[in-house]
C-alpha positions in Angstrom: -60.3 63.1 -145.2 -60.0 66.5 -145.8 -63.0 68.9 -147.5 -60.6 69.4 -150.3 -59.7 65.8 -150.9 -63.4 65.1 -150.1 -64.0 67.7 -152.9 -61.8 66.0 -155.4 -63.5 62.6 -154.9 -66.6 64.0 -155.6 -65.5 66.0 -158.9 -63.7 62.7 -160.4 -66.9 60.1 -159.8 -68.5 61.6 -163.4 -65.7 61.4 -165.3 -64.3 57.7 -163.6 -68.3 56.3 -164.9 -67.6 57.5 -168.4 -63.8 55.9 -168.7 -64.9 52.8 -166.5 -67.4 52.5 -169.9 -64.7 51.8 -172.5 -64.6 48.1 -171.7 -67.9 47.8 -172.8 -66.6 48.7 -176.0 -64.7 47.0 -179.0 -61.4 46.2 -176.9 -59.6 47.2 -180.2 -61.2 51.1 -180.0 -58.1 52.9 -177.5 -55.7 51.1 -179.7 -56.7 53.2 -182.4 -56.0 56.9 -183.4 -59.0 58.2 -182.4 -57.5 62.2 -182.8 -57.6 61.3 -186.8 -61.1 60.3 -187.2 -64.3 62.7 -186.8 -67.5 61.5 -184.7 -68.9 60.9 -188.1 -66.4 58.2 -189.4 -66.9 55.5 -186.2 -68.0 52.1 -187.5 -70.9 49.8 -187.0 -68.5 47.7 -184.8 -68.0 49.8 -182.0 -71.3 50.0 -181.1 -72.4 50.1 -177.5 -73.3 47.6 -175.2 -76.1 48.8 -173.7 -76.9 45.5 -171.8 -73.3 46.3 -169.5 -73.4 50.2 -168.9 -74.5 51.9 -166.5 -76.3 54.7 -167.9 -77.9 55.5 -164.3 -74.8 56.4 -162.8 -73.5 58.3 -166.0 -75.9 60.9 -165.9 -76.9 61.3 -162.7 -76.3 65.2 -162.6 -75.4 64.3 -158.6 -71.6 63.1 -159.7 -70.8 66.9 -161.7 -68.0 68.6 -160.3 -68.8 72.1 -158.5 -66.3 74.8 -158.3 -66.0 73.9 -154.3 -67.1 72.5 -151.5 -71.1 72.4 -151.1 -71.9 74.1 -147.3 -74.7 71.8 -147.2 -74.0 68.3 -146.8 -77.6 66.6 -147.1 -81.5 68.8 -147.6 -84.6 67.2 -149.0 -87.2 69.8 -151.6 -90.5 69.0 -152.7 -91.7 67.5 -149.7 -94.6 68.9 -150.9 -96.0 70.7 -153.7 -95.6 74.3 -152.5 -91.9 73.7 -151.7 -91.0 73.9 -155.3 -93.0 77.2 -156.3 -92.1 78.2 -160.4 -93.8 81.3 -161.5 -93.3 81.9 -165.4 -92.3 85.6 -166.2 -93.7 87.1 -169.6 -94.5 90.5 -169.5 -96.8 91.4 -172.4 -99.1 94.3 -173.7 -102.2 92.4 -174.4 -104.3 93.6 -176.9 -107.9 92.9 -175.7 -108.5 91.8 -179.3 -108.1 89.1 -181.7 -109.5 85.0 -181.3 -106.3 84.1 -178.9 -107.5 83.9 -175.0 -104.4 83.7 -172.8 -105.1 82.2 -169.4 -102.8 82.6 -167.2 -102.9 79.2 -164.7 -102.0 77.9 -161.6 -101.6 74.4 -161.6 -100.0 71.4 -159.6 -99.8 67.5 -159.3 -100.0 67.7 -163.3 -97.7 68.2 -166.2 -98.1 71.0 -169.1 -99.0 68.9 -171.7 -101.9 67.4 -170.1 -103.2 70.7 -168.9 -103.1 72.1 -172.6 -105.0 68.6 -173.5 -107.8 69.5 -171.1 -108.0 72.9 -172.2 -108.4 71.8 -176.0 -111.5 69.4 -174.8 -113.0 72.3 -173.1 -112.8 74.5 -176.0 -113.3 72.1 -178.4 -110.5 73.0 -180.5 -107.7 70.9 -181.9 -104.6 70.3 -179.9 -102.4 72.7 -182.0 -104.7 75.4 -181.5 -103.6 75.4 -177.5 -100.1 77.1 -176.8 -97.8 77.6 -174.2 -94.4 78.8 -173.8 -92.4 76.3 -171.7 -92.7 72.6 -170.0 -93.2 73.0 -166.2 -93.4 70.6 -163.5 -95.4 68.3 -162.6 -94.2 67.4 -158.5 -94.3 71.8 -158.1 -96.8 74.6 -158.0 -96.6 76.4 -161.0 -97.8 79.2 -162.7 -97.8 79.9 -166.5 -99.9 81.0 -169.6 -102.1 79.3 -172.1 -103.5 80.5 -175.1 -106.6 79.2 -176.8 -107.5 79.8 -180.8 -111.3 80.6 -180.2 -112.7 81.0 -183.5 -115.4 83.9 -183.7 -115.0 84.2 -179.8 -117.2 81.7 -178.9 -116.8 80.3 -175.5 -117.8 77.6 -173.8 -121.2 77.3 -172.4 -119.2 76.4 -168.8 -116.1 77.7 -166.9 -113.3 75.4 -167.3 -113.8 73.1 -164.3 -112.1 69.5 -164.9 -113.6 66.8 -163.3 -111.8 63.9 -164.2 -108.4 65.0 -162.5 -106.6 63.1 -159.5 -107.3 64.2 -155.8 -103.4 65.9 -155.5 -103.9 67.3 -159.5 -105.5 71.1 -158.7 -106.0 74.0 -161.8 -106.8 76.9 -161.3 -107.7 80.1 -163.7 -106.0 83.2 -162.4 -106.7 86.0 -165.2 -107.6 85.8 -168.6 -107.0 88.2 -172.0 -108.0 88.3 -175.3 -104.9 89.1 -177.8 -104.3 88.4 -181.4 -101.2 86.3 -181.3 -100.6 82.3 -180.3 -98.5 81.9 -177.7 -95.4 79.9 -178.7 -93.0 78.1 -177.5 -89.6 80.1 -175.8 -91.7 82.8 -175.3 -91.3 84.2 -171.9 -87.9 85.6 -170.6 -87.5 83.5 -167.1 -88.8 81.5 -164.3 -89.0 82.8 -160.6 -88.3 80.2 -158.3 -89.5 79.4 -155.1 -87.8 76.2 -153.5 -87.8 75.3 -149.8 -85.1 72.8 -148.1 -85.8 70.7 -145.3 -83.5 68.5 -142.9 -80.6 70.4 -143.6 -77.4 68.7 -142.8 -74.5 70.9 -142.7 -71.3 70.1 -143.9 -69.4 72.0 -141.4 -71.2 70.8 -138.3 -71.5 67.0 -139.2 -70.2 64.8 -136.8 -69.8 60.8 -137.5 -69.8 60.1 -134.1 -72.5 62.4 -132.6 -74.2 65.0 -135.9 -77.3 65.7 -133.2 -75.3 67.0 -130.8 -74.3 70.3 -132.5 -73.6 73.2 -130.3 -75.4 76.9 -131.0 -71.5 78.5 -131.9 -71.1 75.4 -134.4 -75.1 75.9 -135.9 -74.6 80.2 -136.4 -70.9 78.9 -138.0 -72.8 76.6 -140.5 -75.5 79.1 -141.4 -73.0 82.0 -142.2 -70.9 79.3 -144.3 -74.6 78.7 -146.0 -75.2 82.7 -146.5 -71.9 83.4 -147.5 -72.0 81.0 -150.1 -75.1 81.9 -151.3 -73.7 85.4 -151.3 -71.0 84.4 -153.8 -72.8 81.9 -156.4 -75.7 85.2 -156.1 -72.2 87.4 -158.1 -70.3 84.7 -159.5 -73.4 82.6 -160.9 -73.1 78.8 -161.0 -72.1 76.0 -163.5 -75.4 75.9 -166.0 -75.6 71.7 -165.5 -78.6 70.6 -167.5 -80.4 69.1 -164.7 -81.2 65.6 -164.4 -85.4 65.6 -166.1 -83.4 66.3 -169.2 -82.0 62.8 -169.1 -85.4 60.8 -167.9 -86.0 58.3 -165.0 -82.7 56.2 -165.0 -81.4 58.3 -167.8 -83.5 56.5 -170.1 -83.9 59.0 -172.3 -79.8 58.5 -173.3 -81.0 54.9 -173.7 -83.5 55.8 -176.1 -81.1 58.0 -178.0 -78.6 55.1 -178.7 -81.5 52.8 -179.4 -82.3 55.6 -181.8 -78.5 56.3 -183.1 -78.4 52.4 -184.0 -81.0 52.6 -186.7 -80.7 54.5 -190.3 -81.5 57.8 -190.1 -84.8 58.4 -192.2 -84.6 59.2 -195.9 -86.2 62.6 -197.3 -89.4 62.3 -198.2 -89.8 62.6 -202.6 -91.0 66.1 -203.5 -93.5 66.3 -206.7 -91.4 67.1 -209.9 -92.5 70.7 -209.4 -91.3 71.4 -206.3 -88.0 72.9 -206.1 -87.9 73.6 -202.4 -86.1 70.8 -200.9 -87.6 69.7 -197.4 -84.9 68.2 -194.8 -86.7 64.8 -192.8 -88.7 66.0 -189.8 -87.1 64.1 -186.8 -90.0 63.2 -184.2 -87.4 62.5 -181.3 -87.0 65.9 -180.0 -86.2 64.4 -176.1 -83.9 61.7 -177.3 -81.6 64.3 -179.5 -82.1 66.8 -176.6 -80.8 64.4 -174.0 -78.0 63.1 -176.1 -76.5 66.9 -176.6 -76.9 67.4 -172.9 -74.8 65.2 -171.8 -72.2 65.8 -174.1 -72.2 69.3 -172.8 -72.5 68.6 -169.0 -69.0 66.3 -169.9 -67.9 69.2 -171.5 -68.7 71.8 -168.9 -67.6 69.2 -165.8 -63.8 69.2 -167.3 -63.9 73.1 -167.8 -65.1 73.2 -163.7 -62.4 70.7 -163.5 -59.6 72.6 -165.0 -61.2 76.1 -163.3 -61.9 77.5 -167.3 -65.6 77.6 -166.9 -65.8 80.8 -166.1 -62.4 82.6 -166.8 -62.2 81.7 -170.8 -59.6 79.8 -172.8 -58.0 81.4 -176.2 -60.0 80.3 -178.9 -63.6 81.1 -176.6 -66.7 81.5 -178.0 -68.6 83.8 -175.7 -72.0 84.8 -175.2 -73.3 88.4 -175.0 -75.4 88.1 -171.4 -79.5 88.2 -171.5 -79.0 87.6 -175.2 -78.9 84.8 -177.9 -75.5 86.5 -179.4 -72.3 84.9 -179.5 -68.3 85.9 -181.2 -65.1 84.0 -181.2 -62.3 85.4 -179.9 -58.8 83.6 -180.5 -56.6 85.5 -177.5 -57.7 86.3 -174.4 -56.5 89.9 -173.0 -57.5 92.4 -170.4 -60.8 94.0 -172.1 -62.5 90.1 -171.9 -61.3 89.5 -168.6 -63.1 92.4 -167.2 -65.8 91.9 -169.1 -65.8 87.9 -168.2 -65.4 89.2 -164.8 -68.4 91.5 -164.6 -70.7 89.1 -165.6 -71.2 91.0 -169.4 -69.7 87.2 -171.2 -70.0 84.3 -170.4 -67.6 81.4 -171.8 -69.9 78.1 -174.0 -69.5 75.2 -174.9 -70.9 73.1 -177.8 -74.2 71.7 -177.6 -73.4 69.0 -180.2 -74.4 68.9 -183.8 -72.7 69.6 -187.5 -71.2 72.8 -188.3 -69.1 73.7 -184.9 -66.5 75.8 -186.7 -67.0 78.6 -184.1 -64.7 78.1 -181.7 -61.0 77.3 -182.2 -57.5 77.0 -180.3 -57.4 75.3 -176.5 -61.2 76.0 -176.4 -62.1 73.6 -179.9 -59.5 71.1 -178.5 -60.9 70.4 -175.1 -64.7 69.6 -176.7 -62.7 67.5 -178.9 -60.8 65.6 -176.6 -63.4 65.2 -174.1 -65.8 63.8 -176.8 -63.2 61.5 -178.3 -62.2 60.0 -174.8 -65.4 58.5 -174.4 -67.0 55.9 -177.0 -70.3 56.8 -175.0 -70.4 60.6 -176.5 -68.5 59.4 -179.5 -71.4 57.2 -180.4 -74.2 60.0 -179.3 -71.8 62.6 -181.3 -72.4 60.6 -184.0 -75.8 60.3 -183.7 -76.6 63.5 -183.9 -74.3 64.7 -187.1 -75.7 61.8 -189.4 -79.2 63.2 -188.3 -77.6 66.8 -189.5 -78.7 68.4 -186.2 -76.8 71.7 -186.0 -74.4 72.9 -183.4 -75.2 75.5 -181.4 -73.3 77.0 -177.6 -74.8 77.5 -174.6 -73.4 79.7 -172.2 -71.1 77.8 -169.0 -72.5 80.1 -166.6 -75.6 80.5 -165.3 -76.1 83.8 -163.6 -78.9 84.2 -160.5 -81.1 86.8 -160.5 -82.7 88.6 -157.6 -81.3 85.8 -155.5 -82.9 85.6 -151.3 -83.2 83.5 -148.8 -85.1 83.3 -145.1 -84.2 80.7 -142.4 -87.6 79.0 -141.3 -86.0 77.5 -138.7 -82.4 76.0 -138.5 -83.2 73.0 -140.4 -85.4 74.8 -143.3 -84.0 77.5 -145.7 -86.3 78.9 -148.5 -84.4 80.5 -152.1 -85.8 82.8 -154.0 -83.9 83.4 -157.1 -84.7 83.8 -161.2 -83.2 82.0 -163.9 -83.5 83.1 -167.4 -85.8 80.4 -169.7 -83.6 77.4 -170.7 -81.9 76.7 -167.1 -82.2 74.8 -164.4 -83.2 75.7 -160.7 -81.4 72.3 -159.9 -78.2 73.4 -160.9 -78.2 76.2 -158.3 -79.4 73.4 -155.3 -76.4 71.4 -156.6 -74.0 74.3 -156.3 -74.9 74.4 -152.6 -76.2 71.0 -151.6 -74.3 67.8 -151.5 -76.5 65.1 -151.8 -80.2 66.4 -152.7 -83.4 64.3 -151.9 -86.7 64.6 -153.3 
């Protein structure tokens, strides 16, 4: 087998777990016209099966499709803590005033929302007093910021010294500031990752028959294809996957979003007679919904790798300005955007499903369409998520690396160093360049 058939094996697996799903379904569904009917108007009776699907292999962000051929066949990260190293970035002017300490934390062996659960015990304040800006990881050593509402500046009598942690769960207080804001959520502007890979297996050198015996010439071949690669995902940027926490252990959080999708969604809550202000049902199951848009979008994305449009554009495009929340629709596609495509200023989106995607239109619209509507799986989670009137919104295809390095170790260990803005996924860069990733 050649690397490019070996290539198009791997980009078809993703899309052959979705179709193989259909059985599961109604038997009468791909009779009918499908192309006629919204997400919003499937029936009760094609429900899924959840009992015979495979929801493992479905959203196992392993099966995507990458632009080409990964250099490196087989690596394992987090070995150990310090082998995933995530520093959060949010430059700020404190104030040195106000009843909000920040503390900016090391931490490892334990998630976020634990830490900020400890930190409210020390303090003594409610849970909603304590804020942080984004979820890190637990199996890493991570860096980020806390703030505490300290009414009248009181402090605890003692340092913040846990006790009742695990012998691999570590915290410790790097710097502290007093400033007269909460930190919130989607606060800071990136991540800096640190990421070490160990018992690298190159593609190019691997040898059924004898992969120890690899000569010098064929190990300085494999690292340059390594260092060129990482050379040309460092311009080009690579396909911004949602990475595989999104979806849970097993993908369970998918299965939690049809379980969810199968009941009514909840009623607005009566407003006194003199009320005029009408208040929209607070939905509690932020993961589920988050998971069910994710995959809809990494289907999405996978056929625009597929078809080589995720990062050139199709007429109809929604783009997205770069370092920026801004987006415009552009129905043709001419010179101006393919420079501007090309020098990394755009980037092409897709929809990250929800009511009210009347942005984008043309080849663009038709492709989320049809990719949706081929599978009762995301036409199901689709229409989840447009009775529960969660809004559409895009998300850029490309995920650009910032500041991207690397140092050999030795010839089976290569450490990254790279930045990804806040919302994206270091995964999605080891994926670009490693075949089959172990943790």
């Amino acid at each position: 087998m050649t690397s490019q058939d070996n290539q198009n094996e791997i980009t078809t697996i993703s899309q052959d777990s979705l179709d193989s799903q259909a059985a599961t379904i109604n038997p009468t569904a791909n009779d009918q016209n499908v192309n006629e009917r919204t997400a919003s108007e499937k029936t009760a009776s094609e429900q899924i099966d959840l009992a015979h699907m495979d929801i493992a292999a479905i959203t196992d962000t392993a099966n995507l499709p990458q632009p080409s051929l990964q250099p490196i066949q087989q690596a394992t990260y987090k070995a150990n803590a310090t082998d995933f190293i995530v520093n959060e970035l949010l430059p700020l002017d404190f104030t040195g005033e106000g009843e909000h300490l920040w503390l900016h934390i090391e931490k490892s062996g334990m998630n976020t929302a634990y830490l900020a659960k400890l930190l409210s015990e020390w303090a003594d304040i409610p849970l909603r007093d304590v804020g942080y800006s984004g979820l890190k990881d637990r199996h890493a050593l991570t860096t980020q910021w806390f703030s505490l509402r300290i009414p009248k500046k009181q402090l605890p009598p003692t340092e913040f010294a846990p006790v009742d942690i695990g012998e691999n769960e570590t915290v410790t207080i790097l710097a502290q500031y007093w400033h007269n804001k909460k930190l919130n959520r989607g606060t800071h502007r990136a991540n800096q990752f640190v990421i070490t890979l160990r018992d690298i297996q190159f593609a190019s050198a691997s040898d059924e028959n004898n992969e120890n015996n690899v000569s010098p010439e064929q190990l300085l071949s494999a690292k340059e294809a390594v260092e060129h690669h990482l050379t040309r995902i460092g311009e080009s940027g690579v396909p911004n996957y949602f990475g595989p926490q999104r979806f849970g252990r097993q993908g369970n959080n998918v299965r939690e979003a049809l379980s969810l999708f199968a009941r009514p969604p909840r009623e607005p809550r009566p407003q006194p007679k003199k009320s005029k202000r009408k208040r929209a049902p607070r939905e509690q199951n932020t993961m589920e919904l988050s998971a069910a848009r994710s995959l809809i979008f990494n289907e999405i994305l996978a056929a625009r790798v597929r078809n080589g449009s995720w990062n050139t554009g199709l007429t109809g495009e929604v783009f997205n300005l770069d370092g920026s929340g801004s987006i415009f629709t552009s129905e043709t596609l001419d010179d101006t955007l393919h420079a501007r495509i090309d020098s990394g200023d755009i980037h092409p989106t897709a929809v990250l499903w929800g009511t009210g995607n009347d942005k984008v239109i043309g080849s663009a619209a038709d492709l989320e369409t049809e990719v949706v509507q081929h599978s009762p799986l995301l036409m199901q989670l689709a229409t989840g998520l447009e009775q529960r009137d969660i809004k559409a919104q895009r998300r850029a295809l490309r995920l650009p690396i910032e500041a991207l390095s690397w140092e050999w170790s030795d010839d089976q260990t290569l450490v990254l160093n790279f930045t990804l803005t806040t919302g994206s996924f270091a995964t999605s860069v080891l994926a670009s360049l490693v075949q089959q990733l172990a943790s």
